[in-house]
Structure formats: C-alpha cells, structure tokens
N, C-alpha and C positions, 0 to 999 in steps of 0.2 A: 504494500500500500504506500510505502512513502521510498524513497530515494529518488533514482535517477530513472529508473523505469516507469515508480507512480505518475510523476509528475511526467515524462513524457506522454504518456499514453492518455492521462487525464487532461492536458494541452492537445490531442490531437483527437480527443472525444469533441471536448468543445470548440474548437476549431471548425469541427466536421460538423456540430451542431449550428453554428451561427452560419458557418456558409450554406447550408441546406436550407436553414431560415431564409439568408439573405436570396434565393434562387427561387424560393416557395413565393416569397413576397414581389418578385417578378412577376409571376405568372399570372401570381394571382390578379395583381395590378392591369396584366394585360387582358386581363377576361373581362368582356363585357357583359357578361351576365349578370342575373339580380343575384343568385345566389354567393356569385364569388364579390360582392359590392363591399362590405365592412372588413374583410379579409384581411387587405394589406396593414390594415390599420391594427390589429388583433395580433399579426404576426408581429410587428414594430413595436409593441410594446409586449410581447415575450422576450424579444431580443434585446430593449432596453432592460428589463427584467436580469437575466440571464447577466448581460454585463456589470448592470448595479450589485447582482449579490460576487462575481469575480474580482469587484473592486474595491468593494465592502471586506471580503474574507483577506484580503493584504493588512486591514487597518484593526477591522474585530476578529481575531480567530477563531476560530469552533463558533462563531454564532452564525443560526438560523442555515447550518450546511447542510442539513437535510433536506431544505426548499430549495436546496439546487435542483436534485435530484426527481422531486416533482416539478419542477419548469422543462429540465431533459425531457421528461416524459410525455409533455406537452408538447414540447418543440419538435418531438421525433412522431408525435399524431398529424402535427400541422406537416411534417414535410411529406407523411404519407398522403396526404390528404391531396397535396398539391400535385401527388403523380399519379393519381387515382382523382380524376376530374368528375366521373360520373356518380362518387360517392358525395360530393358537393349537395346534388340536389336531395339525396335522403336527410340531410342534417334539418335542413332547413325547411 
C-alpha cells in the first residue's frame, strides 16, 4: 500500500480516472440530446470533487480518504456511461 509502487499505481488510477472524466465530458458536451443536457456539468464537478479531496489529502492527512474512493466509483459509472450512449436514455 504505500512506497514507490502505492503511490505509483494510485497516481496512474487517478490519472486514468480524470482523463476518462475529462473524454466523458467531451462527449457528452457534444450530444445534442435532452438526455445527455446536464451531463457535462455533473461530470465537472466530480472532477472538481476528485481534485479538491487530492489537494486537500497533501495539507489534512487520513481525512475524509474514504470519499475518494466513493467519487472513483462514481467517476468510473460516468465514464461507463459515456461509452455506452444508449444507457443515457434508461437513466432519465
């Protein structure tokens, strides 16, 4: 969990998670449909999310790191979500 393996692989989880964000929030931007309308906006504040508590954990340690872990979880529904278009209209 911690040395030079943790931290690399937990830097290239969220790495892999903010760019899937940032490509989902593409897409979704780019759809003109009603159902993908509030989307981009939803995904940009997981991402803001997601970097407040990575920026946060440098200055408070051990606080609130379990809610990273439920933002992950979110952020990796939103990117499914966004490569899987025809699930868009069941949600809503």
């Amino acid at each position: 969990e911690t040395g030079i393996f943790g931290i690399s692989s937990f830097v290239a989880f969220m790495g892999f998670i903010l760019s899937g964000l940032y490509q989902a929030r593409k897409k979704f931007h780019s759809k003109k449909n009603k159902a993908a309308q509030n989307w981009p906006i939803w995904v940009a504040s997981i991402m803001m999310s997601i970097l407040t508590f990575l920026i946060a954990g440098f200055f408070l340690h051990g606080i609130g790191f379990r809610f990273i872990w439920v933002l992950s979880g979110l952020a990796l529904v939103i990117i499914h979500l966004s490569k899987n278009p025809s699930s868009l209209s069941k949600i809503n």
